[in-house]
C-alpha positions, -999 to +999 in steps of 0.1 A: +019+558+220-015+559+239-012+554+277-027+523+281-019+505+248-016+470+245-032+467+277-067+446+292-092+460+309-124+447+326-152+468+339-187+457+354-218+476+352-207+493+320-238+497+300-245+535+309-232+557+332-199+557+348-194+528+339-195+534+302-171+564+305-143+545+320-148+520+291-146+544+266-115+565+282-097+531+281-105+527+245-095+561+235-063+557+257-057+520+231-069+494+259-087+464+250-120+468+269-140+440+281-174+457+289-198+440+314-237+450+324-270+434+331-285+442+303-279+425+268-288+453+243-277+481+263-243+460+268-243+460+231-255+491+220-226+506+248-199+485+232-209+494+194-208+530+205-176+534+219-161+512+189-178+536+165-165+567+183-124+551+185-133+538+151-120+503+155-135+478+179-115+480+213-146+472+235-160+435+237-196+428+251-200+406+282-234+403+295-244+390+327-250+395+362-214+408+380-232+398+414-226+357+404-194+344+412-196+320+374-206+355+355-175+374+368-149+342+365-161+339+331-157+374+325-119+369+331-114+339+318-127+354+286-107+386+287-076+365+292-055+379+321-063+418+329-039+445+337-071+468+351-098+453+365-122+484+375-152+465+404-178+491+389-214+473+391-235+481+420-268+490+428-288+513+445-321+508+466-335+537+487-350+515+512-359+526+552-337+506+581-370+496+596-391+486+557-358+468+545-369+432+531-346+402+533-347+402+494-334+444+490-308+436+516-297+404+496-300+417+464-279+446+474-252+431+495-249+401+464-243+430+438-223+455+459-206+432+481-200+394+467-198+406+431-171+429+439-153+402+459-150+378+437-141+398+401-107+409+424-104+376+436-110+361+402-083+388+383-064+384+406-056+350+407-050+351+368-024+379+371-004+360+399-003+329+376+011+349+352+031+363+369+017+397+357+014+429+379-017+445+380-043+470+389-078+465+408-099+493+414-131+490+434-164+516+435-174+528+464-193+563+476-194+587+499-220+570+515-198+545+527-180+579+549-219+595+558-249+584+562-281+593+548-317+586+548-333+556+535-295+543+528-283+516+557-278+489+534-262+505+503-240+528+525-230+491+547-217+479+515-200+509+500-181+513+537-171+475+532-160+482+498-138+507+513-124+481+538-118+455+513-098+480+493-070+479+518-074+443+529-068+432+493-037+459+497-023+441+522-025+406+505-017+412+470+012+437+474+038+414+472+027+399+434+026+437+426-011+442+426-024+474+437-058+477+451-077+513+457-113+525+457-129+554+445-157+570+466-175+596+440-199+620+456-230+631+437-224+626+405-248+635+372-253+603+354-284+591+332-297+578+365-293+606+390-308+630+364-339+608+354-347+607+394-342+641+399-344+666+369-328+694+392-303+667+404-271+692+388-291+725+403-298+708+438-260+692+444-246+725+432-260+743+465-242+724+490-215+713+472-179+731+476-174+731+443-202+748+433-216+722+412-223+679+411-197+656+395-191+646+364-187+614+345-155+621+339-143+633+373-146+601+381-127+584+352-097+606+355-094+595+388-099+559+376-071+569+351-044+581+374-048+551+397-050+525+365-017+545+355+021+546+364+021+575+382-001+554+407+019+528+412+030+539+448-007+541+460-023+512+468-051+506+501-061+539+496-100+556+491-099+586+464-130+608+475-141+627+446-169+643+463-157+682+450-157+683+491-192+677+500-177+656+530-164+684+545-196+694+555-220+671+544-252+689+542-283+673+523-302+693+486-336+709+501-348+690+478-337+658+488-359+626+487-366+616+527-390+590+514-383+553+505-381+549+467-369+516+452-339+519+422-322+496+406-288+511+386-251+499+370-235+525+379-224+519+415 
């Protein structure tokens, strides 16, 4: 029997990505996968892939936007009541503290912040009237533990992230609902590469590890906490960073420059 058999999942900002990966290791491991993003044909296109690699449809396309508080309550109502719900969608905007419009800081902090909020809220007031234990995951980044350049409001909202992990902890122990955040460092996504085609070679050289994440470092670690062997861990942030934080330095070849970005990924 496959881990997570007979078990439903949600995940935002799943059309590519991160995102995608955690949908598809859920499907592999027998979950039924509701999978949400933006955009309608790469929603679809995401969910037909991963039903044609598992080779029977285990993934369900939701499109909308996870930052509106209707999108993400129909997303559960839809899904019925979860057992994982993994917070994934987020965006990113490169934007200086002193250029940062009204509309970048409110597009940001709707995604990233209010769109987070209330998919937990939302799952988890369907497992508590069912009386079903669950597990909520939330994304956050390193950037939410350093800063960098051109980052204030992205890195506000993935330290809040981190904050709301354990506050949700706190409240929704008791109906056994366990509530963590991951904080990837860089990580080598569709995205990351298309901005930077030496993203892996740059990340390597100041990276512990010797080289930039993977998609699926980040989905084993959504794994163990979505699994039993996690179910003593709750309020906790799971930096997968292959110890960049240690030291922090910046790529030479970093961007210092203000470049707008828009991505599902977190």
């Amino acid at each position: 029997m496959k881990r997570f058999s007979d078990k439903k999942v949600v995940v935002t900002g799943a059309g590519q990505g991160i995102g995608f990966g955690i949908c598809k290791a859920f499907a592999e491991e027998g979950a039924t996968v509701a999978l949400n993003d933006i955009d309608a044909t790469l929603t679809q296109q995401a969910a037909d892939a991963i039903n044609t690699a598992v080779g029977e449809q285990r993934v369900f396309p939701y499109v909308g936007d996870a930052a509106l508080p209707e999108t993400v309550q129909n997303l559960i109502d839809a899904s019925g009541t979860p057992d994982i719900v993994v917070a994934n969608a987020g965006i990113t905007k490169y934007a200086g503290f002193l250029e940062c419009t009204p509309d970048t800081f409110d597009r940001v902090v709707n995604v990233n912040l209010r769109g987070t909020f209330f998919l937990a809220q939302a799952a988890a007031l369907k497992m508590i009237a069912s009386g079903k234990p669950g597990r909520i995951i939330l994304m956050s980044s390193v950037v939410g533990l350093r800063a960098f350049p051109n980052f204030s409001v992205y890195s506000m909202t993935k330290a809040a992230v981190q904050m709301l992990a354990k506050s949700l902890a706190l409240e929704l122990g008791s109906y056994g609902i366990t509530v963590n955040a991951i904080s990837p460092g860089a990580t080598l996504t569709e995205r990351t590469q298309r901005e930077d085609p030496q993203y892996a070679e740059n990340w390597a050289s100041v990276t512990i590890s010797g080289r930039p994440g993977t998609v699926d470092d980040i989905v084993n670690a959504v794994l163990f906490l979505a699994s039993p062997q996690a179910s003593q861990i709750t309020g906790h942030n799971l930096v997968v960073d292959g110890g960049w934080t240690l030291r922090s330095p910046l790529p030479a070849e970093h961007p210092e420059k203000p470049v707008t970005s828009d991505d599902a990924t977190g």
